[in-house]
DRENFI-453177 format. One record per residue (C-alpha): residue number from 0; x negated, y negated, z. Coordinates in Angstrom, 2 decimals, always signed. Last residue first. Example, Ala and Ser with C-alpha at 12.3 -4.5 7.8 and 13.67 -1.06 7.14 Angstrom:
{nr: 1&X: -13.67&Y: +1.06&Z: +7.14}
{nr: 0&X: -12.30&Y: +4.50&Z: +7.80}
END
This chain:
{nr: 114&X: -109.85&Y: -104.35&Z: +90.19}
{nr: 113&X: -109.90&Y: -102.42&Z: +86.75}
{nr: 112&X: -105.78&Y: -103.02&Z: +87.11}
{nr: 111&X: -105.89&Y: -106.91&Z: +87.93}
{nr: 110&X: -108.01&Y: -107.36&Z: +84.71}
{nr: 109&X: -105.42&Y: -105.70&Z: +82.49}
{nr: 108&X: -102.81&Y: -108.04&Z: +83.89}
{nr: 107&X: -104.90&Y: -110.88&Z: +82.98}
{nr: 106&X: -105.32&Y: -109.43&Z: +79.41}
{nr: 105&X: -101.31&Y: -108.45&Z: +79.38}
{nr: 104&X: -99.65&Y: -111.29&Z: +81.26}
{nr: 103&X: -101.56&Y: -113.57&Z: +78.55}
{nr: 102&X: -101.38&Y: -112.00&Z: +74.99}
{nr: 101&X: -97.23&Y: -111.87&Z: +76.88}
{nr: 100&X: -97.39&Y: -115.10&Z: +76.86}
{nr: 99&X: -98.86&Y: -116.07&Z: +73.68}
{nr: 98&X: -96.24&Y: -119.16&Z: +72.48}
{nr: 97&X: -94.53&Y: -120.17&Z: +76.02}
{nr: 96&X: -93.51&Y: -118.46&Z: +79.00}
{nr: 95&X: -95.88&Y: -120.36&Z: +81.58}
{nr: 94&X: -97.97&Y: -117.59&Z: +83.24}
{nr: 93&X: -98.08&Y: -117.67&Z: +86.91}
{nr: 92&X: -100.75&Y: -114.78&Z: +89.31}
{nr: 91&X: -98.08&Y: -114.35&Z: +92.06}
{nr: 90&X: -99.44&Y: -114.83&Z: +95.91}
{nr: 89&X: -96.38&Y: -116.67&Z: +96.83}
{nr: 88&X: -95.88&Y: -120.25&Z: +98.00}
{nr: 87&X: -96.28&Y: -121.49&Z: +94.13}
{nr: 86&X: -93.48&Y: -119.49&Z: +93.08}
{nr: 85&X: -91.07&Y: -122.37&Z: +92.66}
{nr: 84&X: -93.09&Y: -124.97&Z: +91.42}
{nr: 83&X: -93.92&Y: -122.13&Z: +88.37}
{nr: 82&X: -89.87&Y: -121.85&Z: +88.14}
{nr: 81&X: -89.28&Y: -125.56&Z: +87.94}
{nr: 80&X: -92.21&Y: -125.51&Z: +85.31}
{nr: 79&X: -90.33&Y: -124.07&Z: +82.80}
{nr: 78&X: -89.29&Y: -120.10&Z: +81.98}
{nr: 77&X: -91.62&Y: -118.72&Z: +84.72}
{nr: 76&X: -93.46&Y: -115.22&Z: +83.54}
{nr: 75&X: -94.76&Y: -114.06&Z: +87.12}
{nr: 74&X: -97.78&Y: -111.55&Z: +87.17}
{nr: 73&X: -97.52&Y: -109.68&Z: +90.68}
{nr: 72&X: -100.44&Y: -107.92&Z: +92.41}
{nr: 71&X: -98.97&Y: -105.70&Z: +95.25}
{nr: 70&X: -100.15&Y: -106.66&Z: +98.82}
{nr: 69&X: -96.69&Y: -105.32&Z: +100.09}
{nr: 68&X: -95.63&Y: -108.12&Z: +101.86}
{nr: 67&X: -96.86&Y: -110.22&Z: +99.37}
{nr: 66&X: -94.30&Y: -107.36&Z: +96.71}
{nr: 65&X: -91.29&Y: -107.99&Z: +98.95}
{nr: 64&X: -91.55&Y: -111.75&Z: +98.73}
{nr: 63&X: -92.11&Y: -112.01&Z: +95.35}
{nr: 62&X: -88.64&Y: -109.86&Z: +94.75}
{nr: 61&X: -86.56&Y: -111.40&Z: +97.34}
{nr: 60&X: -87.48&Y: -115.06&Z: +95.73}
{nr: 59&X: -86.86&Y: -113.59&Z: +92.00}
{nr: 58&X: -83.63&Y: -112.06&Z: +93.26}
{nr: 57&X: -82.39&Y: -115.66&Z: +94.44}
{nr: 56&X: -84.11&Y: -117.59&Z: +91.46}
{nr: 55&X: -82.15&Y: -115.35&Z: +88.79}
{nr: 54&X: -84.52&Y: -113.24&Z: +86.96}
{nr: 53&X: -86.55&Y: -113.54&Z: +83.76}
{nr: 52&X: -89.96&Y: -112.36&Z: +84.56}
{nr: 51&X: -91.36&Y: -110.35&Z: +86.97}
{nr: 50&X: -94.72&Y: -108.39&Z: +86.32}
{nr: 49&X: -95.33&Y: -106.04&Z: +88.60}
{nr: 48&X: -99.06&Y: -104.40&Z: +89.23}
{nr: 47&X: -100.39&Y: -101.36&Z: +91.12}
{nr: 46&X: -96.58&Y: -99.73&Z: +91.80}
{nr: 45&X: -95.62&Y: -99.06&Z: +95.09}
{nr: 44&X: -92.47&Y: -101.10&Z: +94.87}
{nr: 43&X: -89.50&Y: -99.28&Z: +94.72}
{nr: 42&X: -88.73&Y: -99.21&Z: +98.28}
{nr: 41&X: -89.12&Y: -102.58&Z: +98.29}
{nr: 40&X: -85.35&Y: -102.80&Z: +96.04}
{nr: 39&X: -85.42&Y: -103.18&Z: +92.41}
{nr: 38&X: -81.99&Y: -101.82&Z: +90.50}
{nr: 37&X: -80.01&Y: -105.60&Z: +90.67}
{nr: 36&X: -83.30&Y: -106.92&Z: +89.42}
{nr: 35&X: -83.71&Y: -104.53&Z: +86.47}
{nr: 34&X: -85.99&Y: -102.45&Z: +86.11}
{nr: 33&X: -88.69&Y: -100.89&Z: +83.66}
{nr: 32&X: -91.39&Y: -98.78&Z: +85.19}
{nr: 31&X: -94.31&Y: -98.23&Z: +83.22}
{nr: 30&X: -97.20&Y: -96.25&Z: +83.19}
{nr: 29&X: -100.94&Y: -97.93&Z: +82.19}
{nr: 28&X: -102.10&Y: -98.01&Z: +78.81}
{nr: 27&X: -105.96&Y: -98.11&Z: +78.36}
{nr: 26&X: -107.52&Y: -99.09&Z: +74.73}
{nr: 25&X: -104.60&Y: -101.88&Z: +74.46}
{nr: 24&X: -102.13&Y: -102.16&Z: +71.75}
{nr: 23&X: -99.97&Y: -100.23&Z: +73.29}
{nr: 22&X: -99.84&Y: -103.42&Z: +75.64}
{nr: 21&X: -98.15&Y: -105.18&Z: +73.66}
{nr: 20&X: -94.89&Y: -102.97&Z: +73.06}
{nr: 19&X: -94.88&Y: -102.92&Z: +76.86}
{nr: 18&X: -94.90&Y: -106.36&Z: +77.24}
{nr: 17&X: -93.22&Y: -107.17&Z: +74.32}
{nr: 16&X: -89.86&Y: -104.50&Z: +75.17}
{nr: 15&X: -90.22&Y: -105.70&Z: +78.80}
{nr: 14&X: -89.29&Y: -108.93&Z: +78.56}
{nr: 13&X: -86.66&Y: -108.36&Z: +75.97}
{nr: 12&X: -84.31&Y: -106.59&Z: +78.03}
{nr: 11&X: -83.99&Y: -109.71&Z: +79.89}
{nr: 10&X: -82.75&Y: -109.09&Z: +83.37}
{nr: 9&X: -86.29&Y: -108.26&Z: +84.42}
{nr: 8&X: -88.65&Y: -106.24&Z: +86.72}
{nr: 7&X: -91.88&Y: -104.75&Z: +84.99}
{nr: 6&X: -93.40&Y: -102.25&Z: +87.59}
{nr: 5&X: -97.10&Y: -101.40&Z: +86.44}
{nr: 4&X: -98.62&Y: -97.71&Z: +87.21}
{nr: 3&X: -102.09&Y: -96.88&Z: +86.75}
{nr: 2&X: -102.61&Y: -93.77&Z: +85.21}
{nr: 1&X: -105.10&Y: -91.69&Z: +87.92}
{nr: 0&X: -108.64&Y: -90.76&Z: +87.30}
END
């Protein structure tokens, strides 16, 4: 069986250092690939799952619309609820970052992965 691979594209080194630390936790760990958004281009999108968090609202637009075109499952972390109106017209999974978001982006991105 192959490792599953999630993409985790942020400006905020922190994003990725509970996400990942999280989900070490977990009985299955998938690969990672850490980026930031001035590094992602489509090209680097065949990935399983990308969570996105922490980006400026141009390369968060670029970057939701590469991975719909790509039919790649993408958990969004939006900082307030301008950011979850924002996303709304792309395929993105949302999770509010607030107390037990990444508990959240990782069980729900575990899900996406057995699917």
């Amino acid at each position: 069986m192959n490792q599953a691979t999630v993409l985790i594209l942020s400006d905020d080194p922190d994003v990725a250092q509970a996400v990942v630390g999280r989900w070490q936790a977990e009985r299955s760990v998938p690969g990672f690939v850490l980026l930031s958004s001035q590094l992602w281009t489509p090209d680097r999108a065949a990935v399983d799952l990308a969570v996105v968090g922490a980006v400026d609202a141009a390369q968060r637009d670029a970057a939701l619309a590469g991975f719909d075109a790509l039919q790649t499952p993408v958990i969004y972390v939006a900082a307030d609820r301008s950011e979850m109106q924002a996303c709304r017209s792309s395929r993105a999974l949302t999770v509010a970052a607030r107390d037990g978001w990444v508990e959240s982006v990782v069980i729900l991105g575990a899900e996406v992965l057995k699917r």
